[in-house]
C-alpha positions in Angstrom: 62.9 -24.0 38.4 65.0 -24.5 35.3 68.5 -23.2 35.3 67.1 -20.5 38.0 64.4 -19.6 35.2 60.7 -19.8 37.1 58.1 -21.9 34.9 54.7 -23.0 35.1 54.6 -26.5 35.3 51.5 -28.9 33.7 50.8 -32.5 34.8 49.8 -34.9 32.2 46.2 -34.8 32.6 44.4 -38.5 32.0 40.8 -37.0 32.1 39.8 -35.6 28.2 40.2 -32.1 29.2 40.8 -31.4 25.5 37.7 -32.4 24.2 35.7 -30.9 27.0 37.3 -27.5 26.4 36.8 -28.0 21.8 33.0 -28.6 22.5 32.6 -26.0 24.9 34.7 -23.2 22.9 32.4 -23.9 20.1 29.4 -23.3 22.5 30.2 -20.7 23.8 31.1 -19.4 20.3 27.8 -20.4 19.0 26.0 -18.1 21.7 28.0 -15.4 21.6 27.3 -15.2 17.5 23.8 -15.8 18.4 23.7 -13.0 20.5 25.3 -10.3 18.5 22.7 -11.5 15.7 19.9 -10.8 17.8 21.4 -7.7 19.2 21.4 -6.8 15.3 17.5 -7.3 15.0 17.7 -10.8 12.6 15.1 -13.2 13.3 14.7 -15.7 16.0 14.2 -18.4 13.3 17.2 -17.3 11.3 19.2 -17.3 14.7 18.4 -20.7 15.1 18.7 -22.2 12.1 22.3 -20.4 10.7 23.6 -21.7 14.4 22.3 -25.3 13.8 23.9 -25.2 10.7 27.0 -23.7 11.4 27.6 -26.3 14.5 27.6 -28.8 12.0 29.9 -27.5 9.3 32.5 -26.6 12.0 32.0 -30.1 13.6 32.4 -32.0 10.0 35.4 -30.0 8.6 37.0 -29.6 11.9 37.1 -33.3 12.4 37.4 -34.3 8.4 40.7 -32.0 7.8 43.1 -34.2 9.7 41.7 -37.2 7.3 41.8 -34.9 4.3 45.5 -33.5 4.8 46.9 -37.0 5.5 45.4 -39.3 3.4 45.3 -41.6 6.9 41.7 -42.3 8.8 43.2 -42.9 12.0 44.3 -38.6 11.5 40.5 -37.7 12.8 40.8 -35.4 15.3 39.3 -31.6 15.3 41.1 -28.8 14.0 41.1 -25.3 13.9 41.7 -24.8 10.0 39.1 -26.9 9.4 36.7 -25.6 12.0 37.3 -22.5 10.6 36.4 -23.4 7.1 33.3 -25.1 8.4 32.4 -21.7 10.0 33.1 -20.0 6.7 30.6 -22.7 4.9 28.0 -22.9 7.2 27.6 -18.8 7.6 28.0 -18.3 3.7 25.5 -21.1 3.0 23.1 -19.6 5.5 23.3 -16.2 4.3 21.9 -17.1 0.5 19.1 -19.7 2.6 17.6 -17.6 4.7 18.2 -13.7 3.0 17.9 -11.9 6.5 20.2 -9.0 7.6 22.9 -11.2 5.3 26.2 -8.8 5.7 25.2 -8.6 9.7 24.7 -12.4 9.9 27.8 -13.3 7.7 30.1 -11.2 9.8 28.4 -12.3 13.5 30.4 -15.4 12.1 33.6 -14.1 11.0 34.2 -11.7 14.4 33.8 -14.6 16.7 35.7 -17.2 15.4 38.6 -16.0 16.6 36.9 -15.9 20.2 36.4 -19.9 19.2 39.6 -20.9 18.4 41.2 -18.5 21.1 39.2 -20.6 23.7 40.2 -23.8 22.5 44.2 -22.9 22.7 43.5 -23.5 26.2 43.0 -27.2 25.8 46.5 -27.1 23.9 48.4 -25.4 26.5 46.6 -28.1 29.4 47.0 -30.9 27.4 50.7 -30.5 25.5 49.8 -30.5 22.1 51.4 -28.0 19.8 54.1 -27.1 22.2 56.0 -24.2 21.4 59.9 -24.0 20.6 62.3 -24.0 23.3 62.5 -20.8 25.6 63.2 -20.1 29.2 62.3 -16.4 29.5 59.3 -15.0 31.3 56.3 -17.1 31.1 57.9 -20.4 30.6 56.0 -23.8 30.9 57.0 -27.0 30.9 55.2 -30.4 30.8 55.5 -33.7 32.7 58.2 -35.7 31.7 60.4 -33.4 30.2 63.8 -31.3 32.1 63.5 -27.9 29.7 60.8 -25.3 29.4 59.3 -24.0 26.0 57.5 -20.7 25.1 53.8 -20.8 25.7 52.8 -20.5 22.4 49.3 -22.0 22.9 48.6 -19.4 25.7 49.8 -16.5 23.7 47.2 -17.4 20.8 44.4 -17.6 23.5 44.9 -14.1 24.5 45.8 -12.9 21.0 43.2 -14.0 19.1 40.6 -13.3 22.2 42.4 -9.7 21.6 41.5 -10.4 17.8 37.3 -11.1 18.1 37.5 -7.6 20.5 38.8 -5.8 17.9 36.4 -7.5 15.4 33.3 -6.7 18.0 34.4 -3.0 18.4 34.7 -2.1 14.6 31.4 -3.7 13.9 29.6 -1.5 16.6 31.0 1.5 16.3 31.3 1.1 12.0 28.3 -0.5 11.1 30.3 -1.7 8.3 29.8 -5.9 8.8 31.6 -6.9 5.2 34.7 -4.3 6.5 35.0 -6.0 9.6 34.7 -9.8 8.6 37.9 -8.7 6.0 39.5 -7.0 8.5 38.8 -9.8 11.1 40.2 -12.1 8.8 43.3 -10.8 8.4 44.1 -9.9 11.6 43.7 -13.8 12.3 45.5 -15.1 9.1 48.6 -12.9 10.3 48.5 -14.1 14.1 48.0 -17.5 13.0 51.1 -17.6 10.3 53.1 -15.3 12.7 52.9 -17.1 15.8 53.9 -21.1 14.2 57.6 -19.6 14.0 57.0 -20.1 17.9 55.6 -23.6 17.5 58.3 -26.0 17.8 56.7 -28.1 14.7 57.4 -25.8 12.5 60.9 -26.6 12.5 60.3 -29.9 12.0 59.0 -29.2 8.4 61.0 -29.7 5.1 59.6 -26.6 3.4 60.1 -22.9 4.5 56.5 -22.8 5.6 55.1 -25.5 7.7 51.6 -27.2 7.2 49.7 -24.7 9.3 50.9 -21.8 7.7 50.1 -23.3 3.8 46.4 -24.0 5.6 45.9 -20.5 7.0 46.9 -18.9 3.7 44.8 -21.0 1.7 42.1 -20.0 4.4 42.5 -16.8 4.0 42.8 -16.6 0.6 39.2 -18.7 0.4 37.7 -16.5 2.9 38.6 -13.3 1.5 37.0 -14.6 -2.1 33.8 -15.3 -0.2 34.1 -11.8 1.3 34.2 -9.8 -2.6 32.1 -12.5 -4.2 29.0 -11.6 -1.3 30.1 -8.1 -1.4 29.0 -8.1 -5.3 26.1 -10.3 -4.4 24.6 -7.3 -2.4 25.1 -5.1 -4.4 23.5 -6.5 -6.8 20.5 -7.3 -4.8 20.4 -3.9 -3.9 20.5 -2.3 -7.4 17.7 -4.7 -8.6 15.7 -3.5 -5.6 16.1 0.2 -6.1 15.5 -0.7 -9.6 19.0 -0.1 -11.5 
């Protein structure tokens, strides 16, 4: 206890808990997309090859953005903005390759990358990265080695943007509407995201009034949302050269 405040209270951890919970957030991710695409009635071969794909595009920008923002090699190390572009890539790429279901298939993508990045937080909170700003109200952590507590950002983005892919599932089951939900999915997760670094204490660290991670989920968004109208247009498209307009 911390000036009488109760606190949750995390070791320093020397197995690599971090990387074990990455990997398996991005499995699990994987077959949860896979599942609602099959739920949707896309192919088995589809299923498997926009997954294959999509693993690698998260694994390649999610490890190359850390390079990319620094200018510095020894920076690799996965991260969310850039596993989220990769998912962006890979599902966009793989909806022009294999031309099945392609709205359902994009947004299987979109809805469940927040489940992704949700699950992964909880390597954060274990392992002390991204600590949150100073705070000893209900909820408090604090890690090995230091005699204050801090706000549990890490585990409030967990729940949130688990809260986030819900929402996302729900509206694409009960709307039938997939291009809807990806934009509404994708703002719901831009907003958490730029919202909740005024939490993180590195934000305060930063010269300008917003802080790295917020600059990378607008320019995120921003990119995501332009995929969103330019496949939106795409389809239509298609579909008036089908029905012969």
């Amino acid at each position: 206890m911390i000036n009488n405040i109760p606190y949750e209270y995390i070791r320093s951890l020397h197995f690599p808990v971090y990387s074990v919970i990455v990997v398996s957030a991005i499995l699990v991710g994987i077959v949860v997309a896979c599942t609602i695409m099959y739920r949707l009635d896309l192919r088995r071969k589809t299923i498997i090859y926009t997954a294959l794909l999509t693993f690698v595009c998260i694994m390649v920008f999610g490890l190359s953005m850390g390079i990319t923002v620094s200018g510095d090699i020894r920076s690799i190390g996965f991260t969310g903005a850039g596993g989220g572009i990769g998912v962006l890539v890979g599902a966009t790429a793989s909806l022009f390759i294999h031309r099945d279901h392609e709205a359902e298939m994009f947004a299987s993508w979109i809805i469940t990358a927040p489940l992704m990045y949700g699950i992964s937080k909880t390597a954060c909170h274990v392992s002390g990265c991204c600590v949150g700003i100073k705070y000893d109200g209900f909820g408090a952590i604090s890690y090995e080695g230091e005699n204050f507590s801090r706000f549990p950002v890490q585990a409030t983005e967990a729940a949130l943007f688990t809260l986030i892919f819900l929402i996302g599932l729900a509206i694409m089951l009960f709307s039938n509407k997939p291009l809807m939900t990806s934009t509404i999915t994708l703002i719901l997760s831009i907003a958490a995201k730029f919202s909740m670094d005024y939490l993180r204490a590195s934000h305060y660290e930063s010269k300008y009034a917003l802080s790295e991670n917020q600059i990378l989920a607008l320019v995120c968004g921003f990119i995501g949302i332009g995929i969103i109208i330019l496949i939106d247009r795409f389809l239509k498209k298609q579909r008036g050269k089908i029905n012969g307009q």
